[in-house]
Every structure is written in structure tokens, then in C-alpha cells.
N, C-alpha and C positions, 0 to 999 in steps of 0.2 A: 439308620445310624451305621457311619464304618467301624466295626467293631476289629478289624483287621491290623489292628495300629502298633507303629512299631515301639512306638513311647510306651515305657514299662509305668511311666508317672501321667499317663490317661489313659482312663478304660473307655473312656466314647468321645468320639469326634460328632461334632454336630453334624448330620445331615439335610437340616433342609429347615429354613426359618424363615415365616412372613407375618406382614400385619394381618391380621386375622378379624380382633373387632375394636373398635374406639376404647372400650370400655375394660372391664377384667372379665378374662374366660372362668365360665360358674360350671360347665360340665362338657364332658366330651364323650362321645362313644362312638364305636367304629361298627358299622353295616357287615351284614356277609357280603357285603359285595367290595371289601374297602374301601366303601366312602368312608370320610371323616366328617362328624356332625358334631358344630360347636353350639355350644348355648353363651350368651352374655345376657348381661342387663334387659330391661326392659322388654323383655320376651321375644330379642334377637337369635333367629337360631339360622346359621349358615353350612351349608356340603360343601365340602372339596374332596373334589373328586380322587378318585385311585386313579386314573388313568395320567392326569395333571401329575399327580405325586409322584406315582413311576417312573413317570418322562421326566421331570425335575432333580429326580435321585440319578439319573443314569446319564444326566450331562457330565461333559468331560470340564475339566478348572477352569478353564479359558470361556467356559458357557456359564459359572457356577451363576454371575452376575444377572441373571436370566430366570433361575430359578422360582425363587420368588412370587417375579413376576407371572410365570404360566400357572402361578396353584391358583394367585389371587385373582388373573382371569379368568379363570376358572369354577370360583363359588357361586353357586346359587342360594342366593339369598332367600331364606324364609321367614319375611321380616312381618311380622303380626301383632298384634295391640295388647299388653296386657291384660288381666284380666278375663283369659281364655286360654284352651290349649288345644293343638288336633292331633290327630292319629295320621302320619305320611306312611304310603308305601314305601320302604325302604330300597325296592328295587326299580321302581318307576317313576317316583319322586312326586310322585300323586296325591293330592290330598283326598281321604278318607271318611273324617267325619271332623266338626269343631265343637267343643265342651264350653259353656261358659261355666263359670266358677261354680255355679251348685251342680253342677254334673249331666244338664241339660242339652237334650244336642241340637246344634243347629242344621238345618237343611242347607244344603249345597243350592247355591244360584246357579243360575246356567252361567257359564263360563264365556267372558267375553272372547273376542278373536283378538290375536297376536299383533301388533301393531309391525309393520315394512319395517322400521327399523332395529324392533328386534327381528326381526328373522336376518336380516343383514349380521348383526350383531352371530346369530345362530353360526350362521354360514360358516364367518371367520372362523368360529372356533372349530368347528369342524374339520375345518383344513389344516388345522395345528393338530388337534386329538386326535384326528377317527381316519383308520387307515380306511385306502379306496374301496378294498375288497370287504370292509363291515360297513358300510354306511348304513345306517338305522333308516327305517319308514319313513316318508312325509308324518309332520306330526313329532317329530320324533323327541329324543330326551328332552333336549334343555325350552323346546318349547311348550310338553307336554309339564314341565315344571311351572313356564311362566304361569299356563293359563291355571295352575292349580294353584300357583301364589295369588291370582287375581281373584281366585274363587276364595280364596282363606280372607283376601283381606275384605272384599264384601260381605263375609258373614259376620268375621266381629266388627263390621261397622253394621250392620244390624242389630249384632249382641248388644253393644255399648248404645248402642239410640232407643233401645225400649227403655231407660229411663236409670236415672241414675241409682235407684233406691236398690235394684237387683245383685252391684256390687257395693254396698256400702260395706260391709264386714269384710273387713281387710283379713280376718283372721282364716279367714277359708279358701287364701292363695296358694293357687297352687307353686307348691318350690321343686318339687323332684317324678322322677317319675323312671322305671325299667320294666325290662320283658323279660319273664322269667321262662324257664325253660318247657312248663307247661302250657306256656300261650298263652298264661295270665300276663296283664299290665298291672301295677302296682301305682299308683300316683299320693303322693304326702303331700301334706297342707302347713301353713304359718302354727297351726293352730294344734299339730299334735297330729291330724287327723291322716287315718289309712283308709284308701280306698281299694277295692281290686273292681276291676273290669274283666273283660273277657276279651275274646280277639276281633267279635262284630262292635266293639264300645258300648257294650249292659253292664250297667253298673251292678257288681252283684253282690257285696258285702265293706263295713267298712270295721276299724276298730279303731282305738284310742286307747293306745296302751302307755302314752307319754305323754304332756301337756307343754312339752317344748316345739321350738319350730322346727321340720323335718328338714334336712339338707341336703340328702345327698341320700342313694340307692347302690348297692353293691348285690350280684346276685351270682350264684358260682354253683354248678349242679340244683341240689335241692333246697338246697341254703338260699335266704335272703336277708340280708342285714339295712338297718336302717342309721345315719349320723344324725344326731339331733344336737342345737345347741340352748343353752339356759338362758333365761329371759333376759339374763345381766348378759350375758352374751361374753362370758368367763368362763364358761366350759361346756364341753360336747361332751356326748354319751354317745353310743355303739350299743343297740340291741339286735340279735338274730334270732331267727327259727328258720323253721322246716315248711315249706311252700303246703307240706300238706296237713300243717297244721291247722286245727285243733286234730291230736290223732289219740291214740289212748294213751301215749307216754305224758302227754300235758295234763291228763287228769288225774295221773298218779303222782307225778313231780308237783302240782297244784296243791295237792290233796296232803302228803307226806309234810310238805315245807308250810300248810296254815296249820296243820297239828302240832309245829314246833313255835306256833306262832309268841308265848311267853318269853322264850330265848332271846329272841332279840325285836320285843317289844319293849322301848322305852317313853316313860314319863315325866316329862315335864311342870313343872307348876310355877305361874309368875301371876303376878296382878296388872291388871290396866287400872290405869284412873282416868276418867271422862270427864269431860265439864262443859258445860252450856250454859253462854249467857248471851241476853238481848241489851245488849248497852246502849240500846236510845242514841244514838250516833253519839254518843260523849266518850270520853276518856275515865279509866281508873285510875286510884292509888296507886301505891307500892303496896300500902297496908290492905289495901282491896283485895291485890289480886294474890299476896299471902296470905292472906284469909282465904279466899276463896281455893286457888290450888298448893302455895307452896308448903300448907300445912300438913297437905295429904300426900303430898308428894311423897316423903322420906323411904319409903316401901315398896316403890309400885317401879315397872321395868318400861312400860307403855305409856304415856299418856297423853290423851288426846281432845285437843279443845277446838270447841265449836262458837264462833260467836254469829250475832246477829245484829243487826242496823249497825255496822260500823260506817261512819259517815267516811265517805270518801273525797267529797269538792265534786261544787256538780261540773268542773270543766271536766274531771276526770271519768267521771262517771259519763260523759258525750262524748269523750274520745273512746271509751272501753266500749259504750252501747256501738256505737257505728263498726268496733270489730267485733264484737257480739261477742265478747267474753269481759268479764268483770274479775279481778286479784290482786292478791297482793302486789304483785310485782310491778314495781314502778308508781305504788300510791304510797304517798308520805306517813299517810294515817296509819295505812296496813302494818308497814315498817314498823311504827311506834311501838305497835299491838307485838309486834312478836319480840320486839328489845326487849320490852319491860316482863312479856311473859316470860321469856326466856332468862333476866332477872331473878323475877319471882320463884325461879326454881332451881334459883343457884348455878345456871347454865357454866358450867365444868364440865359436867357430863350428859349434857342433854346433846340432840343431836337431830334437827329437823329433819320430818321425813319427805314431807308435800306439801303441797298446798292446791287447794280446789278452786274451782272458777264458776259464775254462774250468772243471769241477766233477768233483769226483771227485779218487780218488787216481793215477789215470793219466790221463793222455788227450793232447789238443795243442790247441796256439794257434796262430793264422796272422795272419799280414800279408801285404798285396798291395799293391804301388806300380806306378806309373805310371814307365818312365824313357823318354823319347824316344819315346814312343807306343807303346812295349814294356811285359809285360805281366809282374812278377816276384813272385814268390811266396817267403815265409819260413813254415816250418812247426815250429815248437820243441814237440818231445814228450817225453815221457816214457811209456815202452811197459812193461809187465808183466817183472817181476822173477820172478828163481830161472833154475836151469838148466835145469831139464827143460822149460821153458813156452816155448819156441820157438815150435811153433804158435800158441800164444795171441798171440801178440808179432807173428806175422807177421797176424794177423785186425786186431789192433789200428792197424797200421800199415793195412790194406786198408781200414777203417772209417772212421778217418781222413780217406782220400785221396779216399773216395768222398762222401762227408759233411760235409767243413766248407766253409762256402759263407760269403762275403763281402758284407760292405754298407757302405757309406759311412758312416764318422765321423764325427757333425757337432761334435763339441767337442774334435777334435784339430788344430792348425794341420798343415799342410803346408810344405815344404820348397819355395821356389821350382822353378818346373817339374817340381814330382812328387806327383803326386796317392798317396793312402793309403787302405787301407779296413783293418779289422780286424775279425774276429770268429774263434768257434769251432766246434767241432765241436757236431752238433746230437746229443745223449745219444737214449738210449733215452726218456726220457721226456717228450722232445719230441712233439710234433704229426707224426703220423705223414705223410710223403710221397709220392708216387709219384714212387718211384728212375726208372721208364723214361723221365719227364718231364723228371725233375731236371738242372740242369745238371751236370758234371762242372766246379767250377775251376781246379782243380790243371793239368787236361788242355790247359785251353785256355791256359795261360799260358806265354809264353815263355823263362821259367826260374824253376825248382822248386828250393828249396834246403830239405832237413832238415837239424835240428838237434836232438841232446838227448841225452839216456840210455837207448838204446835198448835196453840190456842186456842184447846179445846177449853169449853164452857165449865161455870154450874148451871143446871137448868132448874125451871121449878123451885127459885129461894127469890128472897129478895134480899138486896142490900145488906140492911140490917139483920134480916136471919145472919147472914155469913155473915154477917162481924160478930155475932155473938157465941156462934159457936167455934171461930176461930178464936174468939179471947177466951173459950172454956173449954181451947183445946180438944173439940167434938172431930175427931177427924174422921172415926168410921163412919158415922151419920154424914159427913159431907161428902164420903165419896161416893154414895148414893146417890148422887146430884152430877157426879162427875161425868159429863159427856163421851170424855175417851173409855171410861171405864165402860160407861154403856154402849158405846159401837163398839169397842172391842170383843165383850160378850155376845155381842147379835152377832161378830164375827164378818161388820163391815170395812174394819181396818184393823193394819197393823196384823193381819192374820199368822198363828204360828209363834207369835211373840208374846216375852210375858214382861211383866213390869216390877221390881219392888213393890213392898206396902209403902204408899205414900205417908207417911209419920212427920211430915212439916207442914207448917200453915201453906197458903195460896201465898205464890211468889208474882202475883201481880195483883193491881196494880198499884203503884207508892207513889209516893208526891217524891219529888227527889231530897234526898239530901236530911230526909226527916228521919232518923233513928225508929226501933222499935214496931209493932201492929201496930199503932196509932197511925202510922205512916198512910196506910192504905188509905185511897184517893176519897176524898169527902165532898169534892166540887160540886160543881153544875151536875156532872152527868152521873155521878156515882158509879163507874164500873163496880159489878159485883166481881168481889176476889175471886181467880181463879188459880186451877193449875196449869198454866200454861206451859209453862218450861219443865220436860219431861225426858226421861232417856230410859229407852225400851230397848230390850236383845230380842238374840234367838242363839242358839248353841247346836250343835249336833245332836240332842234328846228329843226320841220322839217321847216320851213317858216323863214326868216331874223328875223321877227318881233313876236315875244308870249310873253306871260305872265307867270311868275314861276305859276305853279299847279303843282297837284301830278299827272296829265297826261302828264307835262312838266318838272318835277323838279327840273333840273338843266339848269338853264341860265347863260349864260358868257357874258360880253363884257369887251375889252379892252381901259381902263385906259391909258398905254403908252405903248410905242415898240420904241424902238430904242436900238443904238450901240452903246460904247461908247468910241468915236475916243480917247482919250486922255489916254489911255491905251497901253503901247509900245511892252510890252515884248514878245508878239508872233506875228509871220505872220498874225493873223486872230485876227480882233477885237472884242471883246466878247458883247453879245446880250442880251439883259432882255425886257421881258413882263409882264406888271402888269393885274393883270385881277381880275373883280370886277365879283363873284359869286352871285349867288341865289338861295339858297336849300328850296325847297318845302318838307318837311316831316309830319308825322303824327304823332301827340302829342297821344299816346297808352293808357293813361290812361283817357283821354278825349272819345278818339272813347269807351272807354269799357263800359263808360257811355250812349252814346247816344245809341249801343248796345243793353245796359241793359233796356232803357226806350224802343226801340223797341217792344224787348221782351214781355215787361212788360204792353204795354198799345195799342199798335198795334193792333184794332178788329180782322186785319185776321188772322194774329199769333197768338192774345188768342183762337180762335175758333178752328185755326187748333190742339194747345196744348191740348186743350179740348177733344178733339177727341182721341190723342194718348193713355189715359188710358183706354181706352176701351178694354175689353178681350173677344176676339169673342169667343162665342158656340162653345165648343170643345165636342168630345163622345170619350169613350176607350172601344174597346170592351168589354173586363172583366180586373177583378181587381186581379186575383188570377191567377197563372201560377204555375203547379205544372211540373218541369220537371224531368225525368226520363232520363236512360240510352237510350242516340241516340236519343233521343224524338226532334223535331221539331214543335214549337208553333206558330202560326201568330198571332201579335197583330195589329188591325186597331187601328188609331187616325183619325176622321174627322174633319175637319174643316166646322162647319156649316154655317160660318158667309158667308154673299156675300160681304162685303165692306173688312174685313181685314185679312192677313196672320199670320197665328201662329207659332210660333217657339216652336221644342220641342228639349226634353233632355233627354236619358235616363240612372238613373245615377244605380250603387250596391253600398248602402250603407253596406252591410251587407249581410250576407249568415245566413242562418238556416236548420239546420238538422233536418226534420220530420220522426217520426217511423211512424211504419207498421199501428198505429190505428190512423195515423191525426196529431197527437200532436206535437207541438213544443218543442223539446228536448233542444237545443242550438242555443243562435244567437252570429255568430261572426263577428264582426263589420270590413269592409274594410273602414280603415282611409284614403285611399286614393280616395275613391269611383270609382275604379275600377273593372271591369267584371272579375270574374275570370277564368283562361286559359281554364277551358272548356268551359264554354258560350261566346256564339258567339252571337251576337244584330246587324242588318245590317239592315239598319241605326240605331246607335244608337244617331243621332242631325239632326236636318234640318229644313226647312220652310215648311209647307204645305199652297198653296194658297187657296186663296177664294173658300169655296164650292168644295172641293178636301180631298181624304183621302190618307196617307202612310201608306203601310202595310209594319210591322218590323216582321223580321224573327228571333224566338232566337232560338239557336241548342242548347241542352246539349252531 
């Protein structure tokens, strides 16, 4: 940039501006050598060179037309497949090692040979860049670059041909990555997740201190800062530390600010109301489904309903199987279900969060919401019919829970302060996974609520038992018979989860349209009444009995559970749970203050802060480096101190040309503070420990 300028009304004159990539530049960072290294899209990453850019900067107006053009001859393209990442020399432009997404490295193939035309291609530029008296090796840069691009892009076409299930989890791409001044690499994931490496690529710790997506890396001495952005992708955060953390200052500042943790702990408390019903592919009332939800409605902040057999038209059901997803959107029927539900509950202020998708004659749909930085889960199934199929029922449930995994909705609005994701269960005919990788999201959320037709049995009754002890209202005695009740307690399904006391008759199975217990089916086949239609939690408790904290944060208990007999229109009577919540959160601008008093008034932390400006006893061997053709210079740096490690840097501001008597002729300033391609600095960054010296080698 000419900063020279006579204009009082600009402070910078453009210096030097080309196409760079198709797409929008995602990161830049510049080599000690002055290269420039872009990143875009698609896991596009290109060099331009300092030699290009110098020569570019130092044309005169009349050439400016030109400029341009020499950077973008100039790039070497590191153009590689998503999905992966490598480690390049940054002075030899060599590839290293290649990562696929789980942190695995690939082996380097032998490297093919350079094809005539690129070395033609080579030549040219050589005669444009590289003065007579430096010409590089046989082998030299830009084809020791190709053959390393051709060795990069055979490995992740390796990577990506062992099968597609190794990157199905999108959530563990990598987005960012720096070099710190220790010689660690740092690489961030979609998913929150921190990895550090080392300088051979051993992966050797990772953390998860945010569950946003990582962006962007900034790292400055001992410091490293991380950009992260929120799933709504509405706002970024900025976290930093100390490269050498965890150190003892984190376990005192940890330690101080979860003792003040009452301060700015806040509680919450609202109700969900749930509903589940099997509508026999028919239609309800008005008066139905105000009976059934808008009755309960008046009190509750959540609510969420689950239906089952909504008849959809079988054309639409063979256009939805051949995309292998089944939902509302775009079936008339669905439509109907949410006008009138949405009706039924006085829709003023209702406000749809999702909707799920699913294929097949059984299986489940999920929703996941955000409430107060808590994490809840709705799971509406419909699990394998008949009685003897118990085990089938309980696999179906276990496949379920292990298998439906969530992604963000982008054409559903959300609810002020609550984010939503919906998807379903991934079938057998999905893209196979590896379950050991896979996440678990059911596991990780802090309330699980099922809902649907589970269909589980009575066992051991007949018929007529269960209609007599449902007309004399026996319902302890028949939950004794209750099939979920009994896999539940072997702790074959539903594990971790607990249920209401069932207090209503068996909501299957009715003859339609007939009022009252009488209703239940008297035919041919006599189905014995069950409880099919069920809706089971889990909460943050390991114990019956706790208290919301932020080591318990979300507590449930149940308000009401029942059926609601006077409801006709389908076989299966519809079901609602009201459940009264407790969210444990932390009030963020409170903690940043007790924080900040930490900080600020904590003897050990002021002592230890006290300490950090200290600049230990460093020595440099000499101050003057005169080098010559082929010449080889060592410079020592010691670190004299015994308590602390010093970190150095060695940067070329500048080149000067000295004649034959000493004197300084010319200095020409590298604005990029880069080495130029004949100097070599090895190491030119790093730590030197206590009482330890580096010796740097510079070749001219």
C-alpha cells in the first residue's frame, strides 16, 4: 500500500488488486517467507507468491495494467477435496501429511512425474521471477509444488473412496486452523470441537469449550483466541487463553467464580403440554381436538403434539417414498392437521416450531429445541403392533434412540429465544455409519420426552378380565399386566426414563364414533384393551428427588397425564401430559462480573498477573550478519532466566545492499516482513525454555 499520499482526504492508495478465487476469501495468512496463502470455499487453498507481489508493487503506471496479471501467474494452486486437510511446508511448498476428518492420517503415495507441459509452463515463469544468478535446482519450486499437489489430491481421493459412512458427520468439519508460537497447531471443528496437534501431525488433546461452529483462529505471543458463530448464525463470540493453559491461574479463577456460582445463577420455570394421538388416518372435530389440547392449553409455554396414522393419499405417499422422506409439507391432509390444531388453541399466539419427517409403516420423528441454553428433545413414534412382538418393539425403540440425529431447519421460523432442529430416523437404507463415531443425541440432551403408539400389550388377561377391571376402575392390578411396565423394570427399554402413574382406562382399542367404555372393540377378534398411547421423559436427575442447579438444570415433574375418553373419532383415544419444568441457567452478564472481581482483587491471581510481565535475560550472539554467496551463519538466543520461557521471532523487515567499502547503498523495505527466497532462517519462531539456548541457522 502507498501510504505516501498527498491527499489529506486518503490515507491508503490501493496497491495491488487481482481475482484471487471464484468464490469469497474465508482466510488469509502470510508465511515467513511472504507468501500469501488464501483459503475459499470448498477446501480451495492458493499461494501467491512474494516474489510476484514485490515485482507487481514496483511497477511503474504505465505497467500498473500488468500487475495483476504477474500475481495471478503466479499462484499455485492447492486445490484439494473437502472433507480433509494437510499440513504444507510453508518454505518448500511441499506436502507433509493429509488428515481426514477424524484426525487420521493418510500415507503419502509415490508422487507421480511432472508432465512436458508443465515444466514448459515452469520455465516461463522462471524467466519472468527468478534472476539468472538464483536459479533453484532441477526439481525446483513450482514443480516440487506440483508434484506435492498431485500427491495431496491422490490421498483424499483415497480418503473419500473408503466409503462414504467415514464422513457422514458433517459436524466434525474442519473450518479453521493456526500455528502457535509453540509449534503447536490448533485446528476447530462445525461442531465446537478444539483439537491441538503437534508439529510431526499427533493429535494430542482436544476440548469443547463452546458448542458453536469454530471460525476463524487468531494467535498473538502466548495468547490464542477462537470466533465462533450461534447455530442461528445471529451472533459470534470471541473466547481466548494462554497457549499454556490449563496453568494454576485456571484453577483458581475456576475455582473462585463456581463458589460464587448462587450470584448469577438463574431459574426458570414454565410448563410443556404434550399430546399423542393415533387418528386411524381420519379427521377430528373442533370439539375433539378442544377436548383433547385446547383445554389444557391456557397455562403451558411449550406445546407439543405427536400424531400417528395421518392418512396422507397414497399418490402422495409414492411420490414422498421414492424421495424417502414423508411430511407435512406439501400434503393437504398434514395442512388440515395443523390449521385446525393450530384453531384449537386459539393460534394468536402459537408459533410453529418444526416439523419431522419419517418413511415406513413404523418408526419416529424428532424435534430438538433450544430453551435457555438447555437442550430438549420430542421423539413421536409409532413402534411395532400385535402382542407377542414385544421384542420387536423394544429393538424399535433401541434403533430409534440410537439413530435419529438432528440438523438445523432452514425454512422453519423459530419461536423468539428458542432455536429448533428437526429430522428423523436414518432407515436401513441409508448411508451406512460408523455407530462408534456417531454422536448419541438423545444422550446428550437435557430432556427426552417420547411420545406415540407404542403398543405395548396386556399380557397374561383375557378379554373379558380387562373389561371388568376397567369398568371397576382396577387400574393397579392391570398394570401388572402392563408389558412396558414390565420391560421397563427388566430395564429392556425406555432405559433411564420414567412414566406417570397410569390413572386412565386402556386408550385402545374403540369401535369409532361409539361414546364411553362400552366403546371398546367387541368383534370377531376382540383386541384386549391396552395402553398403547404412552408419553415417557427423562430430565437431568440422576436420583427421584434434586434440586434445579446448574449440575442439575433441568427438572420435570408431572402436573396431569391422562386420556381423554370422550373423544370418538379414531380407534385410539388421544393422550396429553402437562409437565411443570425448572431450567437452572446462567445469567452471562452477572458471571462476567464476579469474573471481573476475581480477576481483579483475588491475591493469588493479582500475584500470579504480577509475575506474567516479567521479561527473562535473553543474549544474541551478535547483532550484525553480513552474508555472502552460500555463506552459512549461526545465531545463538539464550534464555538466561530459570523461572521463565521466552518466545522469539525472527522477522525481514527489509533488505540492504552493502558495497565493497561497508557502506549502505539501498534499503528495501519487505512490507510483508518476509525472508527473501534466498534466505533460509531455521527456526525462524519458537519457545526457548528456562536456562536453554536455540541455535538459528541462516543460509544465503
Amino acid at each position: 500500500m502507498d501510504q505516501h499520499s498527498d491527499d489529506a482526504n486518503s490515507h491508503f492508495k490501493e496497491g495491488l488488486s487481482w481475482q484471487a478465487h471464484k468464490g469469497p476469501v474465508l482466510s488469509i495468512v502470510v508465511s515467513s517467507y511472504g507468501d500469501l496463502w488464501s483459503g475459499s470455499e470448498n477446501g480451495v487453498i492458493r499461494i501467491w507468491q512474494w516474489d510476484a507481489i514485490e515485482k507487481s508493487l514496483s511497477l511503474s503506471s504505465e505497467e500498473k495494467h500488468m500487475a495483476a496479471l504477474l500475481v495471478e501467474r503466479a499462484c499455485i494452486d492447492l486445490r484439494s477435496q473437502p472433507l480433509s486437510f494437510s499440513i504444507w511446508d510453508a518454505r518448500t511448498k511441499e506436502l507433509v501429511k493429509v488428515f481426514n476428518t477424524e484426525g487420521q492420517i493418510e500415507n503419502r503415495a509415490d508422487l507421480p512425474s511432472v508432465q512436458q507441459q508443465d515444466q514448459s509452463v515452469e520455465d516461463e515463469m522462471k524467466v519472468k521471477f527468478v534472476h539468472p544468478s538464483k536459479k533453484e535446482k532441477s526439481g525446483g519450486f513450482l514443480q516440487r509444488s506440483r508434484n506435492a499437489i498431485m500427491g495431496a489430491a491422490d490421498a483424499v481421493r483415497r480418503v473419500a473412496t473408503r466409503g462414504a459412512g467415514a464422513f457422514v458427520d458433517d459436524t466434525k468439519r474442519t473450518e479453521a486452523l493456526v500455528l502457535t508460537v509453540d509449534g503447536m497447531i490448533w485446528t476447530g471443528c462445525s461442531n465446537g470441537l478444539l483439537v491441538q496437534w503437534d508439529g510431526n501431525g499427533n493429535r494430542l488433546q482436544e476440548f469443547s469449550h463452546h458448542s458453536s461452529a469454530v471460525q476463524c483462529f487468531c494467535t498473538f505471543g502466548t495468547l490464542i483466541y477462537v470466533g465462533y458463530v450461534s447455530a442461528s448464525r445471529n451472533h459470534g463470540g470471541i473466547r481466548g487463553w494462554s497457549i499454556a493453559s490449563p496453568g494454576p491461574i485456571d484453577s483458581i479463577i475456576r475455582s473462585e467464580v463456581a463458589s460464587r456460582e448462587l450470584e448469577y445463577t438463574r431459574r426458570n420455570s414454565f410448563r410443556i403440554l404434550v399430546g399423542t394421538w393415533n387418528v386411524g388416518q381420519g379427521r377430528a372435530s373442533q370439539d375433539a381436538l378442544k377436548a383433547w389440547l385446547g383445554s389444557a392449553a391456557s397455562d403451558v409455554g411449550i406445546i407439543v403434539v405427536g400424531l400417528q396414522e395421518v392418512e396422507m393419499g397414497a399418490g402422495f405417499l409414492a411420490m414422498s417414498a421414492a424421495k424417502e422422506t414423508v411430511g407435512l409439507e406439501g400434503s393437504a391432509i398434514g395442512q388440515w392437521w395443523l390449521d385446525n390444531i393450530g384453531k384449537a388453541l386459539d393460534e394468536g399466539k402459537a408459533v410453529p416450531c418444526g416439523f419431522g419427517r419419517a418413511i415406513g409403516n413404523k418408526g419416529g420423528v424428532g424435534l430438538r429445541i433450544r430453551v435457555l441454553d438447555r437442550i430438549m428433545c420430542f421423539v413421536n413414534c409409532h413402534l411395532a403392533a400385535h402382542l407377542e412382538a414385544v421384542n420387536r418393539r423394544n429393538a424399535d425403540f433401541d434403533h430409534i434412540f440410537r439413530n435419529i440425529a438432528f440438523g438445523r431447519s432452514s425454512n422453519v421460523p423459530a419461536a423468539a429465544g428458542v432455536s429448533t432442529a428437526s429430522h428423523t430416523v436414518k432407515g436401513t437404507h441409508a448411508a451406512s455409519t460408523n455407530h462408534e463415531e456417531s454422536r448419541l443425541d438423545l444422550a446428550e440432551a437435557d430432556m427426552v420426552v417420547f411420545l406415540g403408539d407404542f403398543n405395548y400389550r396386556l399380557f397374561d388377561i383375557s378379554y373379558d378380565e380387562a373389561r371388568d377391571f376397567v369398568s371397576q376402575r382396577s387400574f393397579d392390578w392391570l398394570r401388572e399386566k402392563d408389558q412396558l411396565r414390565a420391560e421397563m423394570q427388566a430395564g429392556k427399554v425406555f432405559q433411564g426414563m420414567r412414566e406417570a402413574v397410569v390413572a386412565f382406562p386402556p386408550t385402545y382399542k374403540f369401535a369409532r364414533h361409539q361414546p364411553g367404555l362400552a366403546g371398546y372393540d367387541s368383534g370377531e377378534k376382540k383386541r384386549i384393551p391396552a395402553w398403547c398411547d404412552r408419553i415417557i421423559y427423562r430430565d437431568n436427575r440422576s436420583a427421584p428427588v434434586s434440586d434445579c442447579s446448574l449440575d442439575c438444570p433441568v427438572v420435570a415433574s408431572i402436573i396431569q397425564y391422562e386420556a381423554c375418553m370422550d373423544v370418538i373419532e379414531s380407534d385410539h383415544k388421544p393422550v396429553r401430559c402437562k409437565f411443570h419444568v425448572q431450567v437452572a441457567h446462567v445469567d452471562r452478564s452477572v458471571r462476567r462480573q464476579e469474573f471481573g472481581e476475581v480477576v481483579r482483587f483475588n491475591e493469588k491471581v493479582r500475584s500470579i498477573f504480577e509475575q506474567l510481565p516479567h521479561v527473562p535475560e535473553t543474549t544474541v550472539s551478535t547483532n550484525n550478519i553480513r552474508l555472502q554467496s552460500q555463506d552459512t551463519v549461526v545465531l545463538r538466543i539464550t534464555n538466561k532466566d530459570f523461572n521463565e520461557k521466552a518466545i522469539f521471532r525472527i522477522t525481514c523487515e527489509g533488505v540492504c545492499t552493502v558495497s565493497d567499502d561497508g557502506e549502505e547503498n539501498t534499503y528495501h523495505s519487505r512490507g510483508l516482513f518476509g525472508f527473501p527466497r534466498w534466505l533460509e532462517v531455521t527456526p525462524a519462531a519458537g519457545i526457548i525454555k528456562q536456562d536453554h539456548f536455540r541455535g538459528g541457522r541462516s543460509t544465503s
